[in-house]
Every structure is written in C-alpha cells, then in structure tokens.
Steps between C-alpha positions, in 0.01 A plus 500: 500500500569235771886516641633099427679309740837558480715152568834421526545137396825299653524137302668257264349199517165319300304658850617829415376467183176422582498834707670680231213383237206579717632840595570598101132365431364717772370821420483649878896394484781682397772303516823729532763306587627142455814382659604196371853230520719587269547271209789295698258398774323269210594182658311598760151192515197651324680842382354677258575818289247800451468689176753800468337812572559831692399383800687194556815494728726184499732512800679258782356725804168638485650686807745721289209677322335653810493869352371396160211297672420846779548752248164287247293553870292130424214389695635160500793293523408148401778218510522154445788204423756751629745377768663852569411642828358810425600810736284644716544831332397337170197355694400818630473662127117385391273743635266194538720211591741273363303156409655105413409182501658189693445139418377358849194589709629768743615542763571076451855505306621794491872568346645336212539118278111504624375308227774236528435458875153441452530227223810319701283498840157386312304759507165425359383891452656844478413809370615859359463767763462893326630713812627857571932501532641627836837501666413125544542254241149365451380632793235775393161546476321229301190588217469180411581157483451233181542119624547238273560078557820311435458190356769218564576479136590927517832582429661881543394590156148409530485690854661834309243453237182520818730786624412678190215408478376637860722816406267508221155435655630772778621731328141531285313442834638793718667745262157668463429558906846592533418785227213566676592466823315232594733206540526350838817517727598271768770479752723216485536333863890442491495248778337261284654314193836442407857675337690324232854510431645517192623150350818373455673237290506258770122548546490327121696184603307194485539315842450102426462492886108688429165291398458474121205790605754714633727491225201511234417835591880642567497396137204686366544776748787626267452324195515726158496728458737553852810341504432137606534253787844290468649235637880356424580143310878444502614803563268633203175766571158383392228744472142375522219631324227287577388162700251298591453280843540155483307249710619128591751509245622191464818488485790651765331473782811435698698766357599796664347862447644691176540188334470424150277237438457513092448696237244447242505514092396864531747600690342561810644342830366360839666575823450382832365705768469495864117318493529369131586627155505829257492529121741747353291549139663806392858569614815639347870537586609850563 
C-alpha cells in the first residue's frame, strides 16, 4: 500500500483554498491538518471559511500549535496568505520542508504590501514564486516561478485573482515532482532584488502634487477590496475606488493641483493634477 504524503496546510484566504481543494482531491495526499483564521479574522480581503471537519484548526497564531503540528510528523508544511512569521522551530517540523508562495518574482520584492507596490510603481508583469521557508522572509530556495502581465486597466483585485490563478497552475505543475522528488531547487541570490516594507496609512494619501499616472495607480494599487486611497475635501475624507486619466481637459488649466474642477451627473468628479486632470468615478465618504 503506498504511504501518502502527509501535509500540514497553513491558510485562510481564496489561495489557500485552492491548495486546500487540490490536496483533498489528491489521492497520494493526506491532508492532516488545516490551520485556519478564526472566524473574527473574516474581514480580512479574499477570506474564506473551510468545511468543519476534524482536521481543521481556526486560531490567531499558527505559532501556538507547534506540538500539535510535531507530534502528526507531516512531510509538508505548505502555507499561503498568512502574515504570521512562522518560528523557526515550527519551520524545522516537515521532514521534507516547509513550502509557500509569494506574489512577486523572487528574489525582486521581497517583504510585504508587494502587490500594492507593484501596481502603484507600474509594473507591467509579476509573478507567484512557490519557494522553500527559511529564517528569511522570502528568502529560500525557489521551485518555481509563474509570471503573469499587468495591464494598465488591472486593479488589486484582478492581480489577486492571477495570484490564484498561478497558485493554481503551480500548485498542479510541481506537486507531483515534489512527491516524487523530482522538482527543481534553486538558490535565491539575495544581493539581487528588492525588500518591501509594510504600508502605512500615509502611503494611501493621494498627493495632488503627483502626475494623474502616479495617482492612477496609488488608486488601483489599493482599491477593493483593500482599504482605499483618500484624499480630504473640507475637512471631510474621500475614499477613491476607481479613476480614469484625463487628457487636455478643458477646463482648469490654471488651477492649482488637488483642485476641484467639476463634477458630473453621475457623480463622478475631475481634479487637477500636477501635468493635467483625474476622474474620481467611484468614490465615497468614509
């Protein structure tokens, strides 16, 4: 009788679910352990909820349950869409590695608010990078590497959605060499790429000082389903949702920057920019 992979799954979000359904469907899998957010997490973007069994574990700190994950001895640890640093003890459990997925092509971008980085400096491609965890955030050992483009019309959602989708297309690709072990393994060069630091609020604040490029991707850099770029009118916070660049608008052209130059029957508005205008089509006070 063949001995099935035993896996550890850490996730909470729709890319842990597409691990989580694979694995279940696999019959070389079995799939011992799920830790999970607890229920409080759920406005958390993109969480989902996995079907109550025996083997699901809904916690704050994946790092708490470090004798309950040793004492079910798995092959594999596989985690994605979780922030928590996990210990190096915890690490150190899978007798065959502890395996994730980050959405940039290593060792470019390493760190966190990747995605949101990427869209706000115009990135035209990324990727989802399937790697072996160290003591390093993002720095291990890579298997693999799914690229995708970003088109100028992308916002945050749409990039999640290729995220999964390369999770997906990975996960099917490699899974079987890693069972076999066959799946390639390549040392990341850590003098090359790039660490990101987490955002802050401030990093959301529309700056009428930019281009109307600039603050076009700021905008759908954290659009929904993160919490917004804002700006202030009168004292009052505006959240924007979505935009569009104007060209040779014709009106305002002597106004200064973060000036509001009309706003239309559907309730969108035009502001002035540092090089010409924006559209704010979808806003909302908050």
């Amino acid at each position: 009788m063949e001995n099935k992979v035993k896996i550890v799954l850490i996730a909470g979000l729709t890319n842990g679910k597409i691990l989580y359904d694979y694995f279940k469907k696999n019959k070389h899998v079995d799939l011992c352990l799920v830790i999970t957010f607890l229920d409080t997490f759920s406005n958390k973007p993109r969480f989902v909820t996995f079907e109550e069994n025996y083997n699901i574990l809904k916690t704050d700190f994946a790092n708490k349950h470090i004798a309950q994950i040793k004492a079910l001895q798995p092959d594999y640890i596989f985690v994605t869409g979780w922030s928590e640093l996990l210990s190096e003890e915890l690490l150190s459990i899978p007798k065959n590695g502890t395996i994730g997925f980050h959405p940039s092509i290593l060792p470019q971008d390493r760190g966190r608010s990747v995605i949101a980085w990427q869209l706000e400096e115009g990135y035209q491609e990324s990727g989802v990078t399937m790697f072996y965890y160290n003591n390093i955030p993002d720095a291990g050992d890579i298997i693999a590497i799914e690229k995708f483009k970003i088109e100028e019309t992308d916002y945050v959602n749409d990039i999640l959605d290729k995220c999964d989708l390369a999770i997906y297309s990975l996960i099917h690709a490699y899974f079987p060499l890693l069972r076999n072990d066959l799946a390639p393994r390549r040392i990341q060069n850590l003098n090359e790429g790039n660490f990101r630091r987490l955002r802050k609020d401030i990093d959301s604040e529309i700056n009428w000082n930019s281009t109307s490029k600039s603050i076009y991707n700021k905008i759908r850099a954290i659009s929904k389903p993160y919490p917004g770029a804002f700006f202030y009118n009168n004292n009052e916070k505006i959240t924007v949702w979505a935009s569009e660049v104007i060209i040779d608008f014709p009106f305002g052209k002597n106004e200064k920057p973060g000036t509001k130059i009309c706003e239309f029957y559907d309730n969108s508005l035009i502001y002035r920019t540092r090089d010409g205008c924006i559209r704010i089509k979808s806003w909302e006070k908050i």
